[in-house]
C-alpha positions as CSV (number, residue, x, y, z in Angstrom):
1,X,-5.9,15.1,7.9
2,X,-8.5,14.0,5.4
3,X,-9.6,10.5,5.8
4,X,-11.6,9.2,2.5
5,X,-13.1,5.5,2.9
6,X,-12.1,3.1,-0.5
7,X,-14.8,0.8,-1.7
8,X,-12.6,-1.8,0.0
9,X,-14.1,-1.4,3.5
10,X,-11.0,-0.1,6.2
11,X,-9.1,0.8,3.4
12,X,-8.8,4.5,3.7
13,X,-6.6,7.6,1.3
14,X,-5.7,9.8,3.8
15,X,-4.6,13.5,2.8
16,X,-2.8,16.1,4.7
17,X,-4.5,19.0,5.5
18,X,-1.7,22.4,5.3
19,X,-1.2,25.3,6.8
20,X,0.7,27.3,4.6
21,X,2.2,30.2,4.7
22,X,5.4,32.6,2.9
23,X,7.9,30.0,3.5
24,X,6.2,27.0,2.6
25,X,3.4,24.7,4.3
26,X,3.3,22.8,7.3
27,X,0.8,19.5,8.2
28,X,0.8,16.6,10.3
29,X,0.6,13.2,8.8
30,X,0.1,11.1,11.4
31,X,-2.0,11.1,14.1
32,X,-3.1,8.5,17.0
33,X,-6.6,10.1,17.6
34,X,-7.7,11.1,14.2
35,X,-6.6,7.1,13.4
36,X,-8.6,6.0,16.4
37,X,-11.8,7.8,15.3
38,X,-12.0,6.5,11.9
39,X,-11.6,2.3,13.3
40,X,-8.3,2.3,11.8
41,X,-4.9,0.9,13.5
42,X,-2.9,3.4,15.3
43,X,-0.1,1.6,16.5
44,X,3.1,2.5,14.2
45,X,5.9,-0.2,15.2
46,X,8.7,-0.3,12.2
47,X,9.0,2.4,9.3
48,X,10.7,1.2,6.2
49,X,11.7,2.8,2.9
50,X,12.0,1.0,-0.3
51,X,14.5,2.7,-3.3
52,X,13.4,1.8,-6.6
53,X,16.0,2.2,-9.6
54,X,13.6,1.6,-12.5
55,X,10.1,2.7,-13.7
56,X,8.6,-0.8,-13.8
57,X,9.9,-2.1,-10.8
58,X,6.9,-4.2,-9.4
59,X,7.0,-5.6,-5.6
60,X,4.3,-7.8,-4.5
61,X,1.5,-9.2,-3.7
62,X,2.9,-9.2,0.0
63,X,0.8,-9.6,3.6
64,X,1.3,-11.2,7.0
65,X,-0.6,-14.1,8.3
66,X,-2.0,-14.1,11.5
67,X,-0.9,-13.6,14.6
68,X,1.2,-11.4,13.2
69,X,-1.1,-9.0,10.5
70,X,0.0,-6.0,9.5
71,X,-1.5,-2.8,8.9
72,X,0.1,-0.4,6.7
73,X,0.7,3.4,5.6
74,X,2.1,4.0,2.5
75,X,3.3,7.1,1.0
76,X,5.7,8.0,-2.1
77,X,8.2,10.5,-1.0
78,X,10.2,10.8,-4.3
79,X,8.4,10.1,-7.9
80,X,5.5,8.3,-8.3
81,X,3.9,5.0,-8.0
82,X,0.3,2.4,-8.8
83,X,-0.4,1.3,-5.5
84,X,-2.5,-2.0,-5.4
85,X,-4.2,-3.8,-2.8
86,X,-6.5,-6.7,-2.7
87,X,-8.9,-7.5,0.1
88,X,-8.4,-11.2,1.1
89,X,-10.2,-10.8,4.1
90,X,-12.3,-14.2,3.3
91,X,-15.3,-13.2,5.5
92,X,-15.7,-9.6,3.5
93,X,-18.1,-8.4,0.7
94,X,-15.1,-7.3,-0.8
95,X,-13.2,-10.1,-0.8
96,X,-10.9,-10.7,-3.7
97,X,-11.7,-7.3,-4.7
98,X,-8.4,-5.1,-5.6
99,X,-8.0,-1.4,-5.8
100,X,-5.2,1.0,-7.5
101,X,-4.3,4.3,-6.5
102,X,-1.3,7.0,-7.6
103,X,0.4,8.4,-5.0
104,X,3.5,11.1,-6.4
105,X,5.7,12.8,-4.3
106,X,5.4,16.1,-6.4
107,X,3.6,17.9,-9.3
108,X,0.3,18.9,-9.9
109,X,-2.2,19.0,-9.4
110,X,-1.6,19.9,-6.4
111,X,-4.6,17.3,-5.2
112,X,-2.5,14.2,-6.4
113,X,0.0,14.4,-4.2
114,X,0.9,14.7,-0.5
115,X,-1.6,11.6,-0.7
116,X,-1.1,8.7,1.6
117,X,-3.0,5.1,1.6
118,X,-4.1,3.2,4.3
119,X,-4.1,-0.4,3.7
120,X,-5.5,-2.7,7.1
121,X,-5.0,-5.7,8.3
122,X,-5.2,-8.9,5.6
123,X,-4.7,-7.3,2.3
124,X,-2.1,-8.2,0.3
125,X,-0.3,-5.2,-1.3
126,X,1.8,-4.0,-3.6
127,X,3.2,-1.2,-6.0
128,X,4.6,-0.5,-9.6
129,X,7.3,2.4,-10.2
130,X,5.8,4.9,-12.6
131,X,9.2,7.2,-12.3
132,X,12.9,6.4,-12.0
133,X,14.4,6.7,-8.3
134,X,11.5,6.2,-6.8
135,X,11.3,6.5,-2.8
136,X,8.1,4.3,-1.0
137,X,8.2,5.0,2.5
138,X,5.9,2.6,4.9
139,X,4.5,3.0,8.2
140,X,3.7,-0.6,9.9
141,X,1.6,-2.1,12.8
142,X,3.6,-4.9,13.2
143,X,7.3,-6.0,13.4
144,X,8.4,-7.6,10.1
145,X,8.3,-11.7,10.6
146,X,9.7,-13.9,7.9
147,X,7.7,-17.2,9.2
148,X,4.2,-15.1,8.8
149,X,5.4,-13.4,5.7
150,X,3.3,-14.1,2.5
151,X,2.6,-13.3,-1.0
152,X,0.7,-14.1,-4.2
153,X,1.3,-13.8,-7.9
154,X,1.5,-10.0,-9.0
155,X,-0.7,-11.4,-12.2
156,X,-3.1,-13.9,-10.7
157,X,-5.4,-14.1,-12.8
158,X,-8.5,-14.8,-9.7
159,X,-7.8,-10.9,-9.0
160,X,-6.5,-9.9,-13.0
161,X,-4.8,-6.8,-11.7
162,X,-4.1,-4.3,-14.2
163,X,-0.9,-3.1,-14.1
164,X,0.0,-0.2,-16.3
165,X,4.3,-0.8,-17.4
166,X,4.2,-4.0,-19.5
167,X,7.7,-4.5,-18.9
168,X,8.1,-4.9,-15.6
169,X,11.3,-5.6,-13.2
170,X,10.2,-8.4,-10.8
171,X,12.7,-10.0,-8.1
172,X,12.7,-13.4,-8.8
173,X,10.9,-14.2,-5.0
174,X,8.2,-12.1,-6.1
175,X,7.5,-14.3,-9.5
176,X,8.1,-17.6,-7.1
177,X,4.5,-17.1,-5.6
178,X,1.5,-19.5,-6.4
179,X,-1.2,-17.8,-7.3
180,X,-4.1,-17.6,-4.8
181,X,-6.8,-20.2,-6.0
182,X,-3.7,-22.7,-5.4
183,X,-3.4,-22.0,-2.2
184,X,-5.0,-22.7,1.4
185,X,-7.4,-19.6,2.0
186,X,-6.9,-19.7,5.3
187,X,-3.5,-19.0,5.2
């Protein structure tokens, strides 16, 4: 695997790395020891996948207070999605600081996909269907728990994230959330 360090400091795009061959390609996309090496959270304890009808469909700004923080890997395994996450680590450089990346589940070039994202521990994150029937599939640290369960304003504008679907398909607990400068930071 190919681990390439974000301007956000933990946050990592990680690429596989294929063997291929006449009947296709083969490559691992997860592994303990490569994680370990690079500082980054190995310990994988709930997958979940997340089917998207629409282009549009916008989920977040979701995170995990503490003790129960989550690191996460996401990858798109069916279409394509903008994949957003904001550093709210308080104590960072990069705090308030948000990043967007592609990740598809086909196409080419063949550098664009096959693409995974890293996201650590304290950022809030989130995504925007680019395609119709979109599949997300994520990889967490830490078992889902409503009472730590958070989440900020997709268009707050302290961070002014640019997302690129105007009309976007929002669940209606997503556009509940108060945007960030209204809320306790140490929360």
């Amino acid at each position: 695997m190919i681990f390439t360090e974000t301007k956000l400091k933990g946050a990592y795009i990680i690429e596989i790395e294929r063997i291929e061959e006449e009947r296709g390609f083969f490559a691992r996309t997860f592994c303990r020891k490569e994680f370990e090496s690079h500082g980054l959270n190995p310990n994988l304890v709930q997958c979940n996948i997340s089917y998207n009808k629409k282009k549009g469909t916008l989920r977040g700004m979701h995170y995990q207070i503490a003790p129960h923080e989550e690191a996460k890997l996401i990858s798109c395994i069916r279409g394509s999605i903008y994949d957003v996450i904001i550093d709210m680590r308080s104590d960072s450089l990069t705090y308030g600081q948000w990043m967007a990346f592609k990740l598809t589940a086909h196409g080419l070039p063949r550098t664009a996909y096959f693409k995974m994202l890293y996201v650590p521990e304290s950022f809030a994150h989130g995504f925007q269907t680019l395609e119709d029937d979109t599949l997300v599939f994520y990889q967490m640290s830490e078992f889902y728990h409503p009472e730590s369960a958070r989440g900020i304003r997709w268009d707050d504008p302290m961070f002014a994230v640019q997302w690129p679907i105007h009309d976007k398909i929002i669940s209606d607990k997503d556009k509940s959330y108060d945007n960030w400068v209204a809320k306790d930071k140490t929360r």
